[in-house]
N, C-alpha and C positions, 0 to 999 in steps of 0.2 A: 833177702828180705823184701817188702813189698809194704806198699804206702806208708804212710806216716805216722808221726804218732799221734795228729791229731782225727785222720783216716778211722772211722769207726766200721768194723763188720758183722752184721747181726745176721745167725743162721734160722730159718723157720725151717719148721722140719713140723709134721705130723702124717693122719693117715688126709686119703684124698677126704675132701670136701669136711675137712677140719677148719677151713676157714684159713689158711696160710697166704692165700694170694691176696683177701680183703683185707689182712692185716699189714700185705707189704703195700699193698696202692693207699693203703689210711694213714702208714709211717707218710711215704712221701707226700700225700696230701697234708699233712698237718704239717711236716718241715719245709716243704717249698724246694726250690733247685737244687741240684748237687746231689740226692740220691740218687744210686744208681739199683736197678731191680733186675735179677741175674732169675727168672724162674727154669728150674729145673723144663718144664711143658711145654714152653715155647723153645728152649735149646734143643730140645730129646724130642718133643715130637711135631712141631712146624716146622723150625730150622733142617735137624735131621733125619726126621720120620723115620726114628729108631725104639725098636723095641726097649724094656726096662730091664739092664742083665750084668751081669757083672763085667768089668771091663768094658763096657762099650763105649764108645766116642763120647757122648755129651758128657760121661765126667770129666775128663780132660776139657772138652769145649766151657764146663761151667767152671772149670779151674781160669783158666787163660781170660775169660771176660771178667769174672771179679778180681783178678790179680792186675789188669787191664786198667779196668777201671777205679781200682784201691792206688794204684801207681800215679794215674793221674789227677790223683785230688777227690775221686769221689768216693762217699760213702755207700758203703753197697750191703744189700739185702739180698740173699740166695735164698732163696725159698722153693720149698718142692717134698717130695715125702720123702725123698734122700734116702731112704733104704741104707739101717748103719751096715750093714755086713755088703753094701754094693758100693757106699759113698764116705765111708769112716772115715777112709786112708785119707781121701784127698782131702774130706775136711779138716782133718787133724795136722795136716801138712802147710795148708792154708792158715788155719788157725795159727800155730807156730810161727810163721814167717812175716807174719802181720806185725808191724810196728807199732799199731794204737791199739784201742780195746776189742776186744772180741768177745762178745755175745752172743749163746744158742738158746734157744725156744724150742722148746715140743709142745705140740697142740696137743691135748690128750682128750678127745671125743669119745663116747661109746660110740658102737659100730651103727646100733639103731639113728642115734643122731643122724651119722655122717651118711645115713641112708633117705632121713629128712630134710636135712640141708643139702644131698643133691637132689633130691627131685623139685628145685627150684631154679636151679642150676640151664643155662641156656644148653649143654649138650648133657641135658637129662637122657635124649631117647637115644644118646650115644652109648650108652654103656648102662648095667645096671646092680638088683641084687647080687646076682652071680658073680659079675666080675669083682664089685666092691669087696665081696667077702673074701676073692682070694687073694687080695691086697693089702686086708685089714690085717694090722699089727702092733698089737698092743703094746704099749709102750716100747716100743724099738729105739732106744737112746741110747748115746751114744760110749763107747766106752770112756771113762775117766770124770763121770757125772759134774762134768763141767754145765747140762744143758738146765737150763729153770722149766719146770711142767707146771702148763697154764692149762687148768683145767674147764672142764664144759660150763660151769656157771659165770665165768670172765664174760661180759658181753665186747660184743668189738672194742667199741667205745675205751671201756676198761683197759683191753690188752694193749692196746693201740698207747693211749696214756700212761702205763705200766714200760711197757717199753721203752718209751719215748723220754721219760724218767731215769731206768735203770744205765739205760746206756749213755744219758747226758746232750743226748740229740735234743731235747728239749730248752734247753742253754747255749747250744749254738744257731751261729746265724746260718740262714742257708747262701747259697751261691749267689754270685750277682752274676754268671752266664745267663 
């Protein structure tokens, strides 16, 4: 078993540039200390500068930090486009073992959007249509429709408050670290 039951775990999960990263630095900004932000992009490709594949290291590495960090008091946001058929297992295992509430999100963008919303994006000229589209995955949710799909008309603002709500993070105090 793994954190508390007062330990809350919210999964963000969508396609890229669905907005899952500004929704977890708007969680923590609007709760204050004691979340903890596990993003799939900084484990998989700063930390490990590993490809996106089944089996590879950052699932496990994104296991052991929010398990890490759920253990010792904080509330943690994973977020990342998690791919169910790359990331199901470990989330479902995660999920289970969790003592307090668990919460998942799918960001469900059309493709056009999440092609408008990156070309704003600071590594716009890092990647582009071509790669986007062979990423894009329409609703790819998870088995056991535990996830809530937040659709393109939510503005940040909304998901952010909608979450922030659902999960009860809005009623607790944050950290005094």
């Amino acid at each position: 078993m793994v954190g508390t039951e007062e330990t809350r775990l919210v999964l963000l999960r969508g396609n890229s540039a669905s907005g899952k990263s500004s929704v977890a630095v708007g969680l923590r900004e609007r709760f204050g200390r004691g979340i903890a932000l596990v993003g799939q992009d900084n484990l998989r490709r700063t930390v490990l500068r590993e490809r996106d594949r089944p089996g590879a290291s950052n699932i496990g590495l994104i296991d052991l930090t929010a398990r890490y960090a759920l253990d010792t008091g904080y509330h943690v946001v994973v977020e990342g486009i998690l791919y169910a058929d790359h990331y199901g297992d470990m989330l479902a295992r995660l999920r289970a073992d969790h003592r307090g509430r668990t919460h998942a999100y799918y960001l469900q963008v059309p493709f056009e959007e999440t092609l408008a919303r990156h070309a704003t994006k600071p590594q716009a000229n890092e990647y582009g249509r071509e790669e986007m589209s062979a990423w894009y995955r329409e609703r790819d949710l998870l088995p056991g429709s535990f996830e809530s799909v937040i659709g393109p008309d939510s503005t940040l603002g909304e998901t952010i408050d909608h979450i922030m709500l659902d999960t009860g993070l809005a009623g607790l105090p944050p950290s005094e670290d």
